[in-house]
C-alpha positions in Angstrom: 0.0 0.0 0.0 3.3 2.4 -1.0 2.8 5.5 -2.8 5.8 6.1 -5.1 5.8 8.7 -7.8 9.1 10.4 -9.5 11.5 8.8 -7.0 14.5 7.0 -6.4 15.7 4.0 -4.1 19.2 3.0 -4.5 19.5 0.0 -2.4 17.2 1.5 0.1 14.1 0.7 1.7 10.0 2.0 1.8 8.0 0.0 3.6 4.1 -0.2 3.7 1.9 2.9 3.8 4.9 4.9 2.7 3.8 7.8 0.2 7.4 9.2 -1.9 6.5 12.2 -4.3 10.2 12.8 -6.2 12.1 11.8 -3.3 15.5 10.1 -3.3 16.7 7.2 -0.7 20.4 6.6 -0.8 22.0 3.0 -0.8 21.0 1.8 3.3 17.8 4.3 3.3 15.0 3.6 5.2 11.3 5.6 4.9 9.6 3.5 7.7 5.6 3.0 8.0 3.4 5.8 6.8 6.6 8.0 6.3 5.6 11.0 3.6 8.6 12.7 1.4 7.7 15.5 -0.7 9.4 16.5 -3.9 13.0 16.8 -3.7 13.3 15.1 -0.2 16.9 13.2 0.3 17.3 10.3 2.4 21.6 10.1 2.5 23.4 6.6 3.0 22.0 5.4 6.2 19.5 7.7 7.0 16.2 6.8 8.4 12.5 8.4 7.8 10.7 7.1 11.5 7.1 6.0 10.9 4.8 8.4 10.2 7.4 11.1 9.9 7.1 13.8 7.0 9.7 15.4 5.5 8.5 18.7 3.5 10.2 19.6 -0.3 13.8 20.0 -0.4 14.8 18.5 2.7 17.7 16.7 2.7 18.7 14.2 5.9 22.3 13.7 6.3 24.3 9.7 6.4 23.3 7.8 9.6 21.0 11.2 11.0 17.4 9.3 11.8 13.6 11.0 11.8 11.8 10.3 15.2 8.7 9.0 14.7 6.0 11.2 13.7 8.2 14.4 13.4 7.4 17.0 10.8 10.9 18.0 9.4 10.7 21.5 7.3 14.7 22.0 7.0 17.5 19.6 6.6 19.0 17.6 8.9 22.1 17.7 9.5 23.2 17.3 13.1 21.5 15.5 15.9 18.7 13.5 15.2 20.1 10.2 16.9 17.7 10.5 20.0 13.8 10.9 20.4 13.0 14.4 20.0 12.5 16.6 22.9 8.2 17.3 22.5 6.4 20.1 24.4 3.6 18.2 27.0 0.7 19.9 29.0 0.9 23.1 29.9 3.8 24.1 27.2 6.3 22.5 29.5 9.3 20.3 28.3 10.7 17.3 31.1 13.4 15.0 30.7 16.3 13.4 32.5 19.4 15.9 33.4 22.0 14.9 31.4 20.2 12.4 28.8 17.2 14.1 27.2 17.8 17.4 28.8 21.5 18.4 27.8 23.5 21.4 27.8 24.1 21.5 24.1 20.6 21.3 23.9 19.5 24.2 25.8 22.4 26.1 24.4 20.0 25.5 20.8 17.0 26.6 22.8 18.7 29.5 24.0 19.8 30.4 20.8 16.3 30.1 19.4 14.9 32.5 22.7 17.7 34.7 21.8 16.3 35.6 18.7 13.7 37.5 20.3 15.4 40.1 22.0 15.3 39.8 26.0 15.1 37.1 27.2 13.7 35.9 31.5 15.8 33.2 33.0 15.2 31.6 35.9 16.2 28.1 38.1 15.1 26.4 41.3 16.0 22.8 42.6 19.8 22.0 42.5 22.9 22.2 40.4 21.2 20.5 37.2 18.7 23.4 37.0 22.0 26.0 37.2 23.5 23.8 34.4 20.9 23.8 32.3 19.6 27.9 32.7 23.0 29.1 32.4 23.4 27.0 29.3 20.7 28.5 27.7 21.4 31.8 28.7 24.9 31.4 27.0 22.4 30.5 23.7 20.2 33.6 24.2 23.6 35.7 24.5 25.5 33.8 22.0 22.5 34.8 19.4 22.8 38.2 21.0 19.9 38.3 23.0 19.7 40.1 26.4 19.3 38.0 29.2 18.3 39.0 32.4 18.7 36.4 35.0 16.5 37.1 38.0 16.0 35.4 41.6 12.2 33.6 41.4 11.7 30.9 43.6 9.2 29.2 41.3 7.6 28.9 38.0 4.9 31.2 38.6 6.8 33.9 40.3 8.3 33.9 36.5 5.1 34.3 34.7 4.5 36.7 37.0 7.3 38.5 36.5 7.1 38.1 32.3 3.5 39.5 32.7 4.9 43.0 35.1 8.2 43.8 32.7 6.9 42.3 29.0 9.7 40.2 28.7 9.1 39.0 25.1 9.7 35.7 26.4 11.3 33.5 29.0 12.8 30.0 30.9 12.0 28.5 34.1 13.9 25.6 34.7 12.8 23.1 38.0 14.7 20.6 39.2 13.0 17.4 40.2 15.8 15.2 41.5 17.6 13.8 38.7 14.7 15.3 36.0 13.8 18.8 35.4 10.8 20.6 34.0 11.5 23.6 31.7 8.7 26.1 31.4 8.4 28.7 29.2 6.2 32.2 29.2 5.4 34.9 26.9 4.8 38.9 27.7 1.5 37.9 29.0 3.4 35.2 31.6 1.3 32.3 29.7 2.3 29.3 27.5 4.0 30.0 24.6 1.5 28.6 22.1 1.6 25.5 19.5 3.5 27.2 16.9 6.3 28.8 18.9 6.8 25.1 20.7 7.1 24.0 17.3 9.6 26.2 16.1 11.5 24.8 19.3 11.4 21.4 18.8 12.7 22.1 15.2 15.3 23.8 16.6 16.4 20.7 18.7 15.6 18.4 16.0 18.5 20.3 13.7 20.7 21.2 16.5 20.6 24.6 15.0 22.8 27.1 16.9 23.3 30.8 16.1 26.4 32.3 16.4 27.7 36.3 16.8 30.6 38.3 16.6 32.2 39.5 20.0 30.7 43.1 19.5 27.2 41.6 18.8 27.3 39.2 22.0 24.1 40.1 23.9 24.2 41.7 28.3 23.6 39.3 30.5 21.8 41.2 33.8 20.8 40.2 36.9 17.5 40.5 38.6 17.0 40.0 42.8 13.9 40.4 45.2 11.7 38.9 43.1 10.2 36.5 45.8 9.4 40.0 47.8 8.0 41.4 44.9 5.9 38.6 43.7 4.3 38.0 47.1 3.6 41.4 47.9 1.7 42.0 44.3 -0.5 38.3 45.3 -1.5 40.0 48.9 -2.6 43.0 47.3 -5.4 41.2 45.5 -8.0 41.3 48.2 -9.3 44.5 49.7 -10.1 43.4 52.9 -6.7 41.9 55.3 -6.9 38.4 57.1 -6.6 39.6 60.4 -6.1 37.5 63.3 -6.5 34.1 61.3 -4.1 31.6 61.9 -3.2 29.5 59.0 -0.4 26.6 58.5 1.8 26.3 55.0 3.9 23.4 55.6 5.2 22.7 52.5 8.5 22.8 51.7 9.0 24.2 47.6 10.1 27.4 46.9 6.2 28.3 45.9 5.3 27.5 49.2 7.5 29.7 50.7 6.3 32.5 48.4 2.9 32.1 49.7 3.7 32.1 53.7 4.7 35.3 52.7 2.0 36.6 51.0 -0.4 35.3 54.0 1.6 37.1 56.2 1.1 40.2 54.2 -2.8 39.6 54.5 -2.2 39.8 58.3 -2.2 35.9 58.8 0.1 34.2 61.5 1.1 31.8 59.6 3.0 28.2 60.9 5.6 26.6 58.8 4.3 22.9 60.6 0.8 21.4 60.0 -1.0 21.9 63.5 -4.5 20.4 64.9 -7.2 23.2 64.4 -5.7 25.0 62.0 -6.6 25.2 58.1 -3.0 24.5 56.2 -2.1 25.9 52.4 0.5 23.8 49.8 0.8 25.2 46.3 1.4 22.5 43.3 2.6 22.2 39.5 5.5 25.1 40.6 3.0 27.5 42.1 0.0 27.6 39.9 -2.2 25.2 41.7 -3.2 25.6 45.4 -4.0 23.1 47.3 -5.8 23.2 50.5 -7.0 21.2 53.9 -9.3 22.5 56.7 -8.9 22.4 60.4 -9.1 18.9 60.5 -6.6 18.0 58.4 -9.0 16.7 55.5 -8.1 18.2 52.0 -11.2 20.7 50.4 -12.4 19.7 47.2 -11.7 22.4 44.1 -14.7 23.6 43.7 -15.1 24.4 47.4 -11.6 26.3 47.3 -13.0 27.9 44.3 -15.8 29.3 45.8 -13.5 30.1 48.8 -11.3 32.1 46.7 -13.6 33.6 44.7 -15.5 34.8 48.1 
């Protein structure tokens, strides 16, 4: 059930499903399962098309570089290639192992991508690994001469919130997780990035592209501190009406949490860093965007009942 029109296998291979419109597949070649290559698409010696990948007009892949599975390739490729692709997931977040998937030559690429756009917010939390991996890709953003202003926010949503108050046209929060790490992204509103920005990324990692400047083009790298301060004094201002005299408990431990004692106590809360009988306790999730609470009894409140809490 192979498509083949106008093209050429020299001692290569295209297996079932496989539709090839003026393509040509060096000796060794491989198109797997429901591969698609469009007019003038080159499969070198040893190169592999994954199934269901498609590879757009023109675009060559170099000897022994493979196609992940289901990968849309619009330029050649002609460096990396040899691992699954790094894919956005929920919430326009990217997670991997430190060190295998998540690599410093590969956020040195994102960087460089990020860099493009101007200035560029950088932030870590969680160990060593998450140092590694920001100042990597801050190296990117300068090498591409970007400005990067690397700031002091504990947690993923003090960076969006800090994207949304300066405009940054867009930056990277990278969490470490033991030995993985979650790298989020925000634009000047401090949400997601968006499908077709994550897919200019992951094309970006699936050529290994890098931009490079001359010394005088090299963007600033700045620094950034009190944003924890900041941040939890611009959530306390919300409400109108201080929390006086109520005694509330935020025993969790993340950088996030610590964010939001601080907040409380700027509503007037005394607030206890240990869970304690008769007294309603706070946790924040998912790097600060989800809070998560329990009543004096210890028993966690459903979300639609901290909804309607909040919203009250």
């Amino acid at each position: 059930r192979a498509l083949v029109q106008r093209s050429a296998l020299l001692g290569a291979a295209a297996e079932e499903r496989t539709t090839l419109y003026g393509a040509v597949l060096c000796p060794g070649a491989a198109a797997r399962a429901g591969a698609v290559l469009n007019e003038g698409a080159l499969l070198a010696d040893r190169a592999e098309a994954g199934e269901d990948a498609i590879l757009l007009e023109r675009v060559a892949v170099w000897p022994g570089r493979r196609v992940p599975a289901g990968a849309r390739l619009t330029a050649s490729l002609t460096a990396g290639g040899l691992k699954p692709p790094l894919a956005f997931g929920g919430g326009g977040t990217l997670e991997g192992a430190i060190g295998a998937e998540l690599t410093a030559e590969a956020l040195l690429v994102l960087g460089g991508l990020l860099g493009r756009e101007g200035t560029v917010g950088l932030g870590w939390a969680g160990g060593a690994g998450a140092r590694m991996l920001a100042q990597a890709a801050g190296s990117g953003a300068a090498a591409a001469g970007g400005r990067v202003l690397s700031h002091d926010a504990p947690c993923p949503s003090a960076a969006a919130w800090l994207a949304e108050s300066w405009g940054l046209p867009v930056s990277l929060f990278v969490q470490q997780e033991g030995e993985r790490a979650r790298l989020y992204f925000f634009d000047r509103r401090g949400m997601p990035l968006g499908r077709a920005r994550e897919r200019r990324l992951e094309g970006a990692l699936l050529r290994s592209e890098l931009r490079r400047m001359p010394a005088g083009r090299v963007g600033q790298w700045e620094s950034v501190t009190g944003v924890r301060p900041a941040y939890a004094a611009k959530r306390s201002q919300v409400t109108q009406a201080p929390l006086r005299r109520l005694e509330v408990a935020v025993p969790g431990r993340e950088p996030a949490d610590g964010a939001l004692a601080e907040a409380l106590e700027r509503l007037g809360c005394t607030v206890r860093r240990e869970a304690s009988p008769g007294v309603p306790a706070f946790r924040t999730g998912r790097g600060g965007f989800r809070l998560l609470a329990e009543d004096e009894e210890g028993e966690p409140l459903p979300p639609e009942q901290l909804l309607t809490i909040v919203a009250l």
